[in-house]
Structures are given as structure tokens and as C-alpha cells.
C-alpha positions as a Markdown table, in Angstrom:
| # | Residue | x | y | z |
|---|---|---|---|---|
| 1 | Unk | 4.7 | 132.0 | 140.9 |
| 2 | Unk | 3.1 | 135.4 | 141.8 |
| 3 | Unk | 2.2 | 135.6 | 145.6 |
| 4 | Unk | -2.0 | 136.1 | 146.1 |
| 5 | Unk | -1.7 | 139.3 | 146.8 |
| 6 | Unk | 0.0 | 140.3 | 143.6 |
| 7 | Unk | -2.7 | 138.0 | 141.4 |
| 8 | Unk | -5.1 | 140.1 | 143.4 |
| 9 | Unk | -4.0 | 143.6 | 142.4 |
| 10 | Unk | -2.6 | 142.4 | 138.6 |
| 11 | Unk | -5.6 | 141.9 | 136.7 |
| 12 | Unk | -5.0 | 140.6 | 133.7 |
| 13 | Unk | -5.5 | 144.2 | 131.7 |
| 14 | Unk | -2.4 | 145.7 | 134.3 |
| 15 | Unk | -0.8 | 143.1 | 133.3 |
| 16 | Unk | -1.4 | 143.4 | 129.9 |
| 17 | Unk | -0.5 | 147.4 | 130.3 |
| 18 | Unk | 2.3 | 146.5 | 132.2 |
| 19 | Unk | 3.7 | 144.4 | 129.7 |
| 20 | Unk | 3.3 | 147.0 | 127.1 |
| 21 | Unk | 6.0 | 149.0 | 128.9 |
| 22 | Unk | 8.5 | 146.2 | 127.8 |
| 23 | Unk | 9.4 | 147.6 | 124.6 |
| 24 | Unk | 11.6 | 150.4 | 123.8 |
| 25 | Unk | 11.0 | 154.0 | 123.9 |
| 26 | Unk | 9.6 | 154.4 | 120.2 |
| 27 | Unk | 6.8 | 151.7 | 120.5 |
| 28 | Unk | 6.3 | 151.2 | 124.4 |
| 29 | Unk | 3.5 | 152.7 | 126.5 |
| 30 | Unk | 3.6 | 154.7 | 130.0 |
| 31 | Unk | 2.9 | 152.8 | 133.1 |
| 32 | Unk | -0.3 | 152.3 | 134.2 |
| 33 | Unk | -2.6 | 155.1 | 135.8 |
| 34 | Unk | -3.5 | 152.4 | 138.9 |
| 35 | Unk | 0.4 | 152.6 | 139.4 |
| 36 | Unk | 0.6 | 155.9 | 140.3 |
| 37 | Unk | -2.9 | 156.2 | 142.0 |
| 38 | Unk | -3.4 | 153.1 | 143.7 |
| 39 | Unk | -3.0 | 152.2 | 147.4 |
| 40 | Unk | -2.8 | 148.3 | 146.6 |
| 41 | Unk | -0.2 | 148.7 | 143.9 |
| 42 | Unk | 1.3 | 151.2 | 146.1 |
| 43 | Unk | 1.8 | 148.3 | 149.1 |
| 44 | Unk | 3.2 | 145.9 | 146.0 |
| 45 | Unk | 5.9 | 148.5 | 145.0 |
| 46 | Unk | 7.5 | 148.7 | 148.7 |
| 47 | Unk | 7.5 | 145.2 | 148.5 |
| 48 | Unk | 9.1 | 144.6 | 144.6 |
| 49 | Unk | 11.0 | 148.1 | 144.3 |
| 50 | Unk | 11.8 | 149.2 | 147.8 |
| 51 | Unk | 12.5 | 146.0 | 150.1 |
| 52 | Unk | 14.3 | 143.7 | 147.1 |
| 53 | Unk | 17.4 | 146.0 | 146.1 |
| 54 | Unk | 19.5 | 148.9 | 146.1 |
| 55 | Unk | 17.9 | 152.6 | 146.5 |
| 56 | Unk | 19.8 | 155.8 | 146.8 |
| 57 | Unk | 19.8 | 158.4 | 149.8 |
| 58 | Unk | 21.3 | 161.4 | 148.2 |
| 59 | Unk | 24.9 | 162.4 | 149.2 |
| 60 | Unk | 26.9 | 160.8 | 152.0 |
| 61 | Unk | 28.8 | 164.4 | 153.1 |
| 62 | Unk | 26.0 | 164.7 | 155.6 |
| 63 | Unk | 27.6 | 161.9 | 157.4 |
| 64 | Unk | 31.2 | 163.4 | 158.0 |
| 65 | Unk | 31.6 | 162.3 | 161.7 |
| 66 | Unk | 31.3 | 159.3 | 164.1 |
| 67 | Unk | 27.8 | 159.5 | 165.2 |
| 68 | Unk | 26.3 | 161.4 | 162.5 |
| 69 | Unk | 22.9 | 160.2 | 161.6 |
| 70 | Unk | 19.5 | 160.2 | 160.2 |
| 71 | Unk | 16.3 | 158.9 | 160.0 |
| 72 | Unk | 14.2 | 157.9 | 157.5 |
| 73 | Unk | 10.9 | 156.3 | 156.5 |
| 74 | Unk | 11.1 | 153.8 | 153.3 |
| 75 | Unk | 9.2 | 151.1 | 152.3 |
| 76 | Unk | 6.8 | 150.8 | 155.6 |
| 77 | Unk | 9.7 | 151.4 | 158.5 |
| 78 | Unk | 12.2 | 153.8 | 159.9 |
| 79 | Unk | 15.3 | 153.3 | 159.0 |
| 80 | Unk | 18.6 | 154.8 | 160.9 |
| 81 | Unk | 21.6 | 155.3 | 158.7 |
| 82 | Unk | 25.1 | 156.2 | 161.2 |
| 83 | Unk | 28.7 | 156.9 | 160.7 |
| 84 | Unk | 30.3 | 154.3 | 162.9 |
| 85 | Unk | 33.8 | 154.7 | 164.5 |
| 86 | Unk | 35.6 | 153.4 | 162.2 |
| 87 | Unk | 34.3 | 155.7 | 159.2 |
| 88 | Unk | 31.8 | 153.0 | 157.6 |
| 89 | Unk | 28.5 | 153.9 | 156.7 |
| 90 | Unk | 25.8 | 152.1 | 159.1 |
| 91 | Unk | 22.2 | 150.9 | 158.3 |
| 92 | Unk | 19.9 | 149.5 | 160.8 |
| 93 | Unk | 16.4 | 148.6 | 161.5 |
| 94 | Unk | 15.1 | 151.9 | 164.0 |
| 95 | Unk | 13.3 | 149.6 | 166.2 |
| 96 | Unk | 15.2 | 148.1 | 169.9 |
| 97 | Unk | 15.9 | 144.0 | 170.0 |
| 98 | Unk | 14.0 | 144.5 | 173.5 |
| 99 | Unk | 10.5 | 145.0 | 172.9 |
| 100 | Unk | 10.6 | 147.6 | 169.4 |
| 101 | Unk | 10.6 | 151.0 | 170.3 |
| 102 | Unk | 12.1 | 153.1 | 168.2 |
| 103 | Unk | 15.3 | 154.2 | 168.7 |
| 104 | Unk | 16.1 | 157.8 | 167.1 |
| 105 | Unk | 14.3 | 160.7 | 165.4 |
| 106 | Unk | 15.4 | 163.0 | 163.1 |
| 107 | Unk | 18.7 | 163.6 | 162.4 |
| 108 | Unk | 22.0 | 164.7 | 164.6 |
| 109 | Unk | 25.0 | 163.7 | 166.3 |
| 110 | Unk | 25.0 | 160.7 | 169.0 |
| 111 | Unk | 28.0 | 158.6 | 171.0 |
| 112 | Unk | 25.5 | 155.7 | 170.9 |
| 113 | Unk | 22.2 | 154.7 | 170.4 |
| 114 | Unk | 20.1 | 154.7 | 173.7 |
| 115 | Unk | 16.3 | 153.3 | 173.8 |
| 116 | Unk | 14.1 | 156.0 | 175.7 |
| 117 | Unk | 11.8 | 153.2 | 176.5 |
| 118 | Unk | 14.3 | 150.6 | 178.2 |
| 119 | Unk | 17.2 | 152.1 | 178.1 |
| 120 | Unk | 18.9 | 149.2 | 175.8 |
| 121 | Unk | 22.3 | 150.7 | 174.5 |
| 122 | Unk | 24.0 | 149.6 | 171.1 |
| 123 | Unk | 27.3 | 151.4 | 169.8 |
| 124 | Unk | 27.5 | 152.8 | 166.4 |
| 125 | Unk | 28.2 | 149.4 | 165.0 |
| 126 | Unk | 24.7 | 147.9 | 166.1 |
| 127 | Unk | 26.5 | 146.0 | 168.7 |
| 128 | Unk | 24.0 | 145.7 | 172.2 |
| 129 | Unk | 26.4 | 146.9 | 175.1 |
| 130 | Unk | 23.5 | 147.7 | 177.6 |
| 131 | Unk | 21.0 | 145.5 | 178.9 |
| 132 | Unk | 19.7 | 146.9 | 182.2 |
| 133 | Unk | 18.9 | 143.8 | 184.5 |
| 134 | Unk | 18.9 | 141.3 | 182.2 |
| 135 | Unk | 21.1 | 139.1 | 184.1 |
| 136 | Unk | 17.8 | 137.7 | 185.2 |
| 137 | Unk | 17.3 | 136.4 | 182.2 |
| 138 | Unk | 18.1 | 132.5 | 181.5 |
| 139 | Unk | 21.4 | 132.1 | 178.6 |
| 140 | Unk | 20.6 | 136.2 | 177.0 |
| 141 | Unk | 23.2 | 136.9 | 174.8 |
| 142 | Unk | 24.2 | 140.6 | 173.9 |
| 143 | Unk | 25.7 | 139.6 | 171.3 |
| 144 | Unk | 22.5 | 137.8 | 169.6 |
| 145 | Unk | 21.1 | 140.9 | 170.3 |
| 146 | Unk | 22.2 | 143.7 | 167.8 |
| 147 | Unk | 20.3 | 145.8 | 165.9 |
| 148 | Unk | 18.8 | 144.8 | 162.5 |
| 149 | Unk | 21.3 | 145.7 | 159.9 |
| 150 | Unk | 20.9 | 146.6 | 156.4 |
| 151 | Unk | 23.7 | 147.3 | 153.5 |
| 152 | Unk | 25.2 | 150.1 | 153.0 |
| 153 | Unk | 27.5 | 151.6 | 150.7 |
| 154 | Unk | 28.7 | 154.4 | 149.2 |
| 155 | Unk | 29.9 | 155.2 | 145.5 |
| 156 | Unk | 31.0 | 158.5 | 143.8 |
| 157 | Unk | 29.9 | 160.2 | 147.2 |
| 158 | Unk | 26.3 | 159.0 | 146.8 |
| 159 | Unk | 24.7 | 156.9 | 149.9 |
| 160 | Unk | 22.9 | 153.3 | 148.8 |
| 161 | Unk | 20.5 | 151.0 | 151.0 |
| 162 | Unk | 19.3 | 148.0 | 150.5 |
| 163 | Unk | 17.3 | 145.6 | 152.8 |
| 164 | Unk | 17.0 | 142.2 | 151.2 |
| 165 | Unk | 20.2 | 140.8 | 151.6 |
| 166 | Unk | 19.7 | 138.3 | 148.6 |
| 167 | Unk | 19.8 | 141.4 | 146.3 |
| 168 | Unk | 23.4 | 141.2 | 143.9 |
| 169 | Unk | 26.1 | 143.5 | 145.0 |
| 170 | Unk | 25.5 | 147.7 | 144.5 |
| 171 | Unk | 28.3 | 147.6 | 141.5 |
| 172 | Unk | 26.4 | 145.2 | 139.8 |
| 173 | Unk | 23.1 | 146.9 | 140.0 |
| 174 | Unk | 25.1 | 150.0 | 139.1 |
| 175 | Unk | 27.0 | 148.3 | 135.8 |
| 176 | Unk | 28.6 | 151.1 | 134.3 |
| 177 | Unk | 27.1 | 154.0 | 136.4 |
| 178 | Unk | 30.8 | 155.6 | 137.5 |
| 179 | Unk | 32.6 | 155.1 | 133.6 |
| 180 | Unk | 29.6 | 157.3 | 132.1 |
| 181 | Unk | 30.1 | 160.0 | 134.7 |
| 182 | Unk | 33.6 | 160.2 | 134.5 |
| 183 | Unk | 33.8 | 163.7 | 133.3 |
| 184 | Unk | 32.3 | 165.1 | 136.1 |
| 185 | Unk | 34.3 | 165.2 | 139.7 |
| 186 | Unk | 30.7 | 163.7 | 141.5 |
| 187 | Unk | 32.8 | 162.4 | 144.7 |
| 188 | Unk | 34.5 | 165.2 | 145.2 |
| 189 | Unk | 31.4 | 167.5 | 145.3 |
| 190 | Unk | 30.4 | 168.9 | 148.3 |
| 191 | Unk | 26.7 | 169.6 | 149.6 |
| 192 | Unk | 25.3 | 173.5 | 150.6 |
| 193 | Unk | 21.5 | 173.0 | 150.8 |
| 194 | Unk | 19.8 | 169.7 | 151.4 |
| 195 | Unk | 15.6 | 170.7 | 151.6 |
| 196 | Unk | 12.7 | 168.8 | 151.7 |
| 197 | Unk | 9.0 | 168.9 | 151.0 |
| 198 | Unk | 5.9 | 166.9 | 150.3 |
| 199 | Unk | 4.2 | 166.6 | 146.8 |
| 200 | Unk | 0.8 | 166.0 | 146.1 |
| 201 | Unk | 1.7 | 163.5 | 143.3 |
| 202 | Unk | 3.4 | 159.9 | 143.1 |
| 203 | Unk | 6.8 | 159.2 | 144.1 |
| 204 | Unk | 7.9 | 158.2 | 140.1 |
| 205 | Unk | 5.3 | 161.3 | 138.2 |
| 206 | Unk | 8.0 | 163.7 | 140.4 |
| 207 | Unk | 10.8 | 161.8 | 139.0 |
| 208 | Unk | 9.5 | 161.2 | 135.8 |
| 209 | Unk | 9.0 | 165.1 | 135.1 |
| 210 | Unk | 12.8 | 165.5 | 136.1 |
| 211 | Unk | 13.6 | 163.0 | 133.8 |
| 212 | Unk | 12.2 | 164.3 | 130.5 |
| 213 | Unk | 12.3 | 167.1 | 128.2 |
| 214 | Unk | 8.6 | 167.1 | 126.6 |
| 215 | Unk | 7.1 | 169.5 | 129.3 |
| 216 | Unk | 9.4 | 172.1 | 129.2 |
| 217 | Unk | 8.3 | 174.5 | 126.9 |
| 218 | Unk | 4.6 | 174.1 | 128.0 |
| 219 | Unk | 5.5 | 174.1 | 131.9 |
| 220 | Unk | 9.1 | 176.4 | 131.8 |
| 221 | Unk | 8.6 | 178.6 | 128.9 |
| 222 | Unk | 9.2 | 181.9 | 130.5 |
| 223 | Unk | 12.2 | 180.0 | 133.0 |
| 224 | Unk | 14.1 | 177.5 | 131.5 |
| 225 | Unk | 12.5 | 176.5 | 128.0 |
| 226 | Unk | 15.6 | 178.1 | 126.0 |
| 227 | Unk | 18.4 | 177.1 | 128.2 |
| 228 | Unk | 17.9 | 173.7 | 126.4 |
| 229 | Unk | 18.7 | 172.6 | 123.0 |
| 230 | Unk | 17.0 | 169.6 | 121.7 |
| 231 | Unk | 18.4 | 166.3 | 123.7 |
| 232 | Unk | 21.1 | 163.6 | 122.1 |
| 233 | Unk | 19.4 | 160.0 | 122.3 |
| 234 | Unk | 18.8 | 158.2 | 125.8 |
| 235 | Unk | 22.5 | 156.6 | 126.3 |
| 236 | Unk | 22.9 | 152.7 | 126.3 |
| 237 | Unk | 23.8 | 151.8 | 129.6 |
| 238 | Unk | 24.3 | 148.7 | 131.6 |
| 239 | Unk | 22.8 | 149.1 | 135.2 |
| 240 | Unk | 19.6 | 150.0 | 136.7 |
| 241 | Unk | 20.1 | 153.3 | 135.8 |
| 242 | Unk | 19.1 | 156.2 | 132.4 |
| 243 | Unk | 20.9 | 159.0 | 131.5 |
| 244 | Unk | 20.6 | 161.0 | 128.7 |
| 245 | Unk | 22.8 | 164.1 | 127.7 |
| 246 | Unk | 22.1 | 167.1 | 126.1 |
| 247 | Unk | 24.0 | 170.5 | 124.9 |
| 248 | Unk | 22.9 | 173.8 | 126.9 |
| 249 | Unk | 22.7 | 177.5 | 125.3 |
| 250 | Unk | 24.9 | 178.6 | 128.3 |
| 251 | Unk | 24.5 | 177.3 | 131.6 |
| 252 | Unk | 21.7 | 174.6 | 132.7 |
| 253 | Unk | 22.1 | 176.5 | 136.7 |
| 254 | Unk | 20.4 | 179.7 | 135.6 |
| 255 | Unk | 17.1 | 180.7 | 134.4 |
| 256 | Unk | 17.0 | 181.6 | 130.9 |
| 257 | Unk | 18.5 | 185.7 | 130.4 |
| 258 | Unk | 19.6 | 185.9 | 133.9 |
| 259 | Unk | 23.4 | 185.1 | 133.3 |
| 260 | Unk | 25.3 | 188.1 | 134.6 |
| 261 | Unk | 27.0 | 186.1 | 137.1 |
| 262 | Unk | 27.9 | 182.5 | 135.6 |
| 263 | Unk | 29.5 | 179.7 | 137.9 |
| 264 | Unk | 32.8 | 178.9 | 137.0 |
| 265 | Unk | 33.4 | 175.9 | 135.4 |
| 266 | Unk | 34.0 | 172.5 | 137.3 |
| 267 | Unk | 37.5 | 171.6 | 137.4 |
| 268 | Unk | 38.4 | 169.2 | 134.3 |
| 269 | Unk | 35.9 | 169.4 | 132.1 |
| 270 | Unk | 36.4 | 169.8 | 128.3 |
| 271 | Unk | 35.1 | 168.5 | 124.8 |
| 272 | Unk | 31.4 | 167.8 | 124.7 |
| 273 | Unk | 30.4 | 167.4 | 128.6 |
| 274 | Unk | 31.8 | 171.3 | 129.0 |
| 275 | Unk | 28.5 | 172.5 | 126.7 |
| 276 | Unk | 25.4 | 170.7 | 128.3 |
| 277 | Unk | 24.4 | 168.4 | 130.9 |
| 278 | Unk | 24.2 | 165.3 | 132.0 |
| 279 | Unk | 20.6 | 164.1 | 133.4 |
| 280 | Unk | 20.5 | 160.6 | 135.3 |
| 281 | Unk | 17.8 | 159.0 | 137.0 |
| 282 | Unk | 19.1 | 155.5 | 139.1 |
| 283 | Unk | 16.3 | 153.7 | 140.1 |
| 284 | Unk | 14.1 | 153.5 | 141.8 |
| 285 | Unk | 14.1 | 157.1 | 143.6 |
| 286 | Unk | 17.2 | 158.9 | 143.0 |
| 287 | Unk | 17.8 | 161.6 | 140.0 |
| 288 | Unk | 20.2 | 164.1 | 139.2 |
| 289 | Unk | 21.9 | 166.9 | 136.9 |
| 290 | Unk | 25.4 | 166.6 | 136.4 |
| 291 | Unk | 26.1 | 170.7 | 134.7 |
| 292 | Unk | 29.2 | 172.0 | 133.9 |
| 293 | Unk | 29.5 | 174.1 | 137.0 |
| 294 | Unk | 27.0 | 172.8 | 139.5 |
| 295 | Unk | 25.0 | 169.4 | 140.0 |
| 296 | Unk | 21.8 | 168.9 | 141.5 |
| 297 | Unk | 19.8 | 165.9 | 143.1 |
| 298 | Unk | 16.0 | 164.6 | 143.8 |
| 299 | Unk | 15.2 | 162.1 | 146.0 |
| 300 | Unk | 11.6 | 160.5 | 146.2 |
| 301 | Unk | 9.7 | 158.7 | 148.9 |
| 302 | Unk | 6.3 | 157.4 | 148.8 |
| 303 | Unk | 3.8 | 158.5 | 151.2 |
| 304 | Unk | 1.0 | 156.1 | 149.9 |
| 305 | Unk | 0.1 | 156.5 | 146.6 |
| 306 | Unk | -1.1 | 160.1 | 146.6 |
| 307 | Unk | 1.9 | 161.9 | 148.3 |
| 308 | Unk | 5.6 | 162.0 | 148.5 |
| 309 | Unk | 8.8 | 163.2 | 150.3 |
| 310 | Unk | 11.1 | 164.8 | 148.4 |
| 311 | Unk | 14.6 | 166.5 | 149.1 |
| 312 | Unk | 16.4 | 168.9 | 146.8 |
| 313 | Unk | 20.1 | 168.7 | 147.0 |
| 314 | Unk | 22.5 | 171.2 | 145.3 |
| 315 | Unk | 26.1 | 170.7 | 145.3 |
| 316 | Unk | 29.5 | 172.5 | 143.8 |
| 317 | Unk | 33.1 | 172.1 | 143.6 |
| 318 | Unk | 35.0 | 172.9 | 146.8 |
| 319 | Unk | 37.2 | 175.3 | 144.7 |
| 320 | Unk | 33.9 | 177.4 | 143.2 |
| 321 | Unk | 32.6 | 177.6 | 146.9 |
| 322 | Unk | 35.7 | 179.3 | 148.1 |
| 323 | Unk | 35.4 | 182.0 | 145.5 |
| 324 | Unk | 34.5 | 185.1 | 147.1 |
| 325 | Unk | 31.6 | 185.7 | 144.7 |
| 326 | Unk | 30.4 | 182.5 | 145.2 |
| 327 | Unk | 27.4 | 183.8 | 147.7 |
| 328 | Unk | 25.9 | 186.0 | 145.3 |
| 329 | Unk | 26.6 | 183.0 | 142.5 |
| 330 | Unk | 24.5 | 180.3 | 144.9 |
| 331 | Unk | 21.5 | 182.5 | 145.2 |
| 332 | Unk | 21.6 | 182.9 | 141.8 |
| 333 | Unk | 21.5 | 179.2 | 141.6 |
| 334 | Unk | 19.1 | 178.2 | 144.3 |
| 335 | Unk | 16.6 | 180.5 | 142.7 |
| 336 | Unk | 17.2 | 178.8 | 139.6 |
| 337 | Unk | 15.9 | 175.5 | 141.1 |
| 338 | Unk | 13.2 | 177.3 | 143.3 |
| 339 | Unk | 11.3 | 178.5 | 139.9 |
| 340 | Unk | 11.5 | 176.0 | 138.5 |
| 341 | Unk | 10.5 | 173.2 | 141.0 |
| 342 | Unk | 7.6 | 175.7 | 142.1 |
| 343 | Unk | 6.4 | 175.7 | 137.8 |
| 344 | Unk | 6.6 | 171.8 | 138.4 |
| 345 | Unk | 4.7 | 171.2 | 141.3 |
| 346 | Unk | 1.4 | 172.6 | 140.2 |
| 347 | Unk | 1.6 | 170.2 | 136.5 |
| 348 | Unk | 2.0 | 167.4 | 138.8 |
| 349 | Unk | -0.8 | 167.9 | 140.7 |
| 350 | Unk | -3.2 | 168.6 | 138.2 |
| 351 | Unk | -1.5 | 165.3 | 136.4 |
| 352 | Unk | -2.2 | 163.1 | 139.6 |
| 353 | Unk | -5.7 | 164.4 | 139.6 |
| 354 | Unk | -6.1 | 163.2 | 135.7 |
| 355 | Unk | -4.6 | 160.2 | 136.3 |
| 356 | Unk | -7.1 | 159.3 | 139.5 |
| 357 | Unk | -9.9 | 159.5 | 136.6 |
| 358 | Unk | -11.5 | 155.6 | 136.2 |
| 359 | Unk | -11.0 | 156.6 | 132.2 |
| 360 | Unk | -7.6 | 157.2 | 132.1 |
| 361 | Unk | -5.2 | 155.2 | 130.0 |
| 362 | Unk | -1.6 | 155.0 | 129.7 |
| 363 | Unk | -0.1 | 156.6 | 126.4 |
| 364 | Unk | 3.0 | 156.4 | 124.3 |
| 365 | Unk | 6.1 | 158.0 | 125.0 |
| 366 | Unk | 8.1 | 160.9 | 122.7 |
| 367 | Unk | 11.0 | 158.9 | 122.6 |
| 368 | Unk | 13.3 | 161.5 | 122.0 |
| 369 | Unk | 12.1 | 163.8 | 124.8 |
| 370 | Unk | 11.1 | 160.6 | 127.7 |
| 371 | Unk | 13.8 | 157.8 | 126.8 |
| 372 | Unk | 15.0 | 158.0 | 131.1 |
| 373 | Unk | 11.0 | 157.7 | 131.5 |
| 374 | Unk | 10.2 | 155.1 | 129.5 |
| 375 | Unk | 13.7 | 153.1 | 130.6 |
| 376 | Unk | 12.6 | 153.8 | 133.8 |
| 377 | Unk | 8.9 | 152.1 | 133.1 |
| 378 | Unk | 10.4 | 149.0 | 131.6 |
| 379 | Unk | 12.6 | 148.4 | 134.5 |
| 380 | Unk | 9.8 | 149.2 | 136.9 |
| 381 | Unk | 7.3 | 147.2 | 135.2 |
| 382 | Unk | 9.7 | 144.2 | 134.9 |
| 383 | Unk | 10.0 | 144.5 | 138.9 |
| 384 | Unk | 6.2 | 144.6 | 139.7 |
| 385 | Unk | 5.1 | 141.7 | 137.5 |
| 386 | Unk | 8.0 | 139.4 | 138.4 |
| 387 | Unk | 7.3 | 136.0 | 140.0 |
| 388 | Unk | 8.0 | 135.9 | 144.0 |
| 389 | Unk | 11.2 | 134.2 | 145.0 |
């Protein structure tokens, strides 16, 4: 049965709109306006999207040492994510066993993890090692003590958390994630910007505009319009995942005229993934372009309903960052994805502020142009109206 608070916020008309999302991309609606505007569904999704399965952190070569970590704020709490000793990826509640201070801010380099409050000490592993004084205390255990751990993992160089630890294993929520990418060399990649900024939008409308290819002649027509050629289907997949692939006049990882100094090629592609790219979207918050010479990542965070955290990385072959005219090639590229993000920021705005209107009602998807956003919708609505374990 649904919990209260969920009968509370899913009137029977969301629910109703909600189920609409169900069918496939020719016949089924968008999500709800209240979805992407609304504090209450807002505090539903980080219980049904963010704290019951698997979510991606971007890539995992930001964590190349022991000790190597960062902070981050999902679903109502910090969470710290560390290389341990041993070279496993570590996730763990950023509050101390003692009396929940948190632990680290930010992001850096650290042998251990030291409360500033009590000065409780925990090794990379989560293991408590320092307790000052608390031999005064009757039967404590140190090793009851540990920090709060989450799973981690990592696949084809991307970093994966999830908190309920009921959720089924990453490669079944993943199904055939890694066979479809196959042409590309995604582990091997390596990171040269990671940036972040907050959006005046919802979490999924930044996504979602990533995602599809109805807006770019009306938002990119001067930038990026003509790159793209008219998209192949939305792929069948198994997972919790959309892609959809389609053919480029050149090179998706320049604007449109400017392509006096092309990228080379990533190293084994040929036949149909050597002409266009690959656009993926693994839910809930994750998204990416797979091109034939660079590859490029969103994530998204809520920050309510009204705002989010995003981070833009970009990423490239080790081999084309070794080139010598590979620095003149990046900024190339970076401005690439500058002008265009900066064209998408101000339709998302304005969008958020039409879909705050008490009139507005959720529409029908081009299914050629939006089949990630409406696969996304279906698996999103499915999530949110779900009965409560």
C-alpha cells in the first residue's frame, strides 16, 4: 500500500497523469507539471528515486589514490565517497557514530577520516580506530562503531551509489548498459574538466533537454542545429537506462562551421558509431554523449524543486590528449559545450517558470525527437506511484 504521505501528495488526477506516462513514446504524455515544481513531490522523489537504488556520480578517475575523496549532498544528506587502501571505492554516511557531526567537506586528499568535533578517527575503510576516553564507557565496541556504509561500485569507469541496501545488484539495474556501448573505449577515458553550477530549473527538465532533439533548432540554431541529422529510433534496451543514436554532419564536439581543427578519432571505432553519436541518459541523474572523438557527461542534483546542481564532465582518449595540438583542440571543444549549455540554461528557466503556472498540463511527446524523455518518464512515473515496501 502507498505510505500517507504519498496518498497525500498523489491526488487521484497525478495519478491519473502519472499513469498516462506508462505508454510508449507515440501515445504517452510528459510528467506532470507538480513533478517538476513541487516541494512535496520533490520530498517523495528522494525517497522513491534517490534513497531505493542505484544513481551515478560521474567518472571514478577523480578517485585515483588512497584517500581521495568527495563530498556530496543527495537525497537529504552528505555523503562521503573515498578510495580506501586497498583500491575499492568507499561510500559512507558523512555524519560521526559519536554524536553526528559531519565528518569532511569538499573534496581532497586524507590518511583518515578525523571528527573536528570529538576527534573520533575511522580509516578509509569506515573502520572506528579512535575513540578518545571512551574506556569509560561500559562494553563500547569500536568495531560496532563504523561509519554508515553505502554501495559502491564502479563500471566502464563511471562511479554508482546506492543507499537502500535491498535495491538488486548495479548490473542488474544496468542490464545491457556495457554490450550497447561497446564501440566506444568509455573505461579507458580520462577526465580534463569536471565544472559545476546551479540551475534555476528541476533536476530531470536539465536532463530531459540533454536527452532530446526537439529543441535544437529553436534553442541551437545558430550553434549546433546542423551538426545533427535527424535521430534513428530510441534503442530497445534492457536496464534503467535510454539511449538513442544518431548520425552527425561531421563532429557532434564542435559548433556548427567551426571545424578547422577536428579531434582525431577515438581509437577503434568504425562502421556506423564512427559517423554520429551515441546519447544515453541512466537514470535517475546521470547523462552522457558518447562522439566519435570526445564524450561528455551531466550530472543532476536536486536542490528542492526549483534548483539544481549540475556538473559538466568532458573526457578524451589518453592518446588524443598527448597530441601536441591537443590544447588548442580542447578549447575548441570546451567552447563547444559552454555555447551551448549557456543557449540551454535560459529555455529552462523560462520552461520552469511556465510549468509553475496552476494551468499547466502535461503534453505529448515527439516520439522521434524525446523517446530517452519519455522512457525516462515511464520509468520515473513507475517509481513515484509504486506501493511502499
Amino acid at each position: 500500500m502507498l505510505d500517507q504521505f504519498a496518498k497525500d501528495v498523489l491526488t487521484p488526477e497525478l495519478r491519473a497523469q502519472l499513469a498516462a506516462c506508462q505508454l510508449n513514446a507515440s501515445h504517452a504524455h510528459c510528467l506532470p507539471p507538480a513533478a517538476y515544481v513541487s516541494d512535496a513531490f520533490a520530498k517523495l522523489e528522494q525517497d522513491r528515486i534517490f534513497r531505493r537504488g542505484w544513481f551515478g556520480i560521474g567518472r571514478a578517475d577523480r578517485f585515483v589514490t588512497a584517500g581521495d575523496f568527495e563530498t556530496l549532498d543527495v537525497a537529504g544528506q552528505s555523503i562521503i565517497v573515498v578510495r580506501d587502501r586497498d583500491g575499492n571505492l568507499r561510500a559512507f554516511a558523512n555524519s560521526c557514530r559519536h554524536r553526528g557531526a559531519r565528518l569532511l567537506e569538499g573534496a581532497g586528499n586524507c590518511r583518515g577520516i578525523r571528527c573536528p568535533f570529538h576527534a573520533w578517527a575511522y580509516k578509509l575503510d569506515g573502520s572506528l580506530v579512535g575513540a578518545p576516553h571512551m574506556e569509560d564507557a561500559p562494553n563500547f565496541d569500536r568495531s560496532q562503531n563504523g561509519l554508515v556504509a553505502y554501495r559502491a561500485e564502479e563500471r566502464l569507469g563511471f562511479v554508482f551509489l546506492c543507499l537502500d541496501p535491498q535495491a538488486p545488484d548495479l548490473d542488474v539495474t544496468l542490464g545491457d548498459f556495457a554490450a550497447l556501448h561497446a564501440p566506444w573505449p568509455i573505461a579507458a577515458l580520462v577526465t580534463t574538466r569536471r565544472r559545476s553550477q546551479v540551475v534555476d530549473c528541476n533536476w530531470k527538465a536539465f536532463l530531459e533537454v540533454f536527452n532530446e532533439y526537439y529543441h535544437l533548432p529553436f534553442v541551437h540554431r545558430d550553434s549546433i542545429n546542423d551538426v545533427y541529422e535527424t535521430p534513428e529510433p530510441g534503442d530497445f534496451v534492457t536496464g534503467d537506462y535510454a539511449s538513442q543514436f544518431g548520425k552527425t554532419d561531421g563532429t557532434g564536439s564542435q559548433l556548427q562551421g567551426e571545424k578547422s581543427i577536428p579531434l582525431p578519432m577515438m581509437p577503434g571505432m568504425t562502421g556506423r558509431e564512427a559517423a554520429g553519436v551515441r546519447y544515453t541518459w541512466v537514470f535517475p541523474n546521470m547523462a552522457f554523449a558518447a562522439c566519435v572523438d570526445a564524450f561528455w557527461v551531466y550530472e543532476a542534483y536536486p536542490i528542492g524543486a526549483n534548483q539544481c546542481l549540475v556538473f559538466q564532465t568532458a573526457c578524451f582518449p589518453a592518446e588524443t590528449i598527448a597530441r601536441p595540438e591537443f590544447a588548442a583542440q580542447l578549447a575548441a571543444f570546451y567552447h563547444r559545450l559552454d555555447a551551448a549549455l549557456a543557449e540551454d540554461v535560459p529555455a529552462l528557466v523560462n520552461q520552469h517558470r511556465g510549468l509553475s503556472s496552476p494551468d499547466a498540463r502535461p503534453g505529448r511527446f515527439q516520439p522521434r525527437l524525446e523517446p530517452n524523455v519519455a522512457a525516462f518518464a515511464k520509468w520515473y512515473s513507475s517509481k513515484i506511484s509504486a506501493d511502499s515496501r
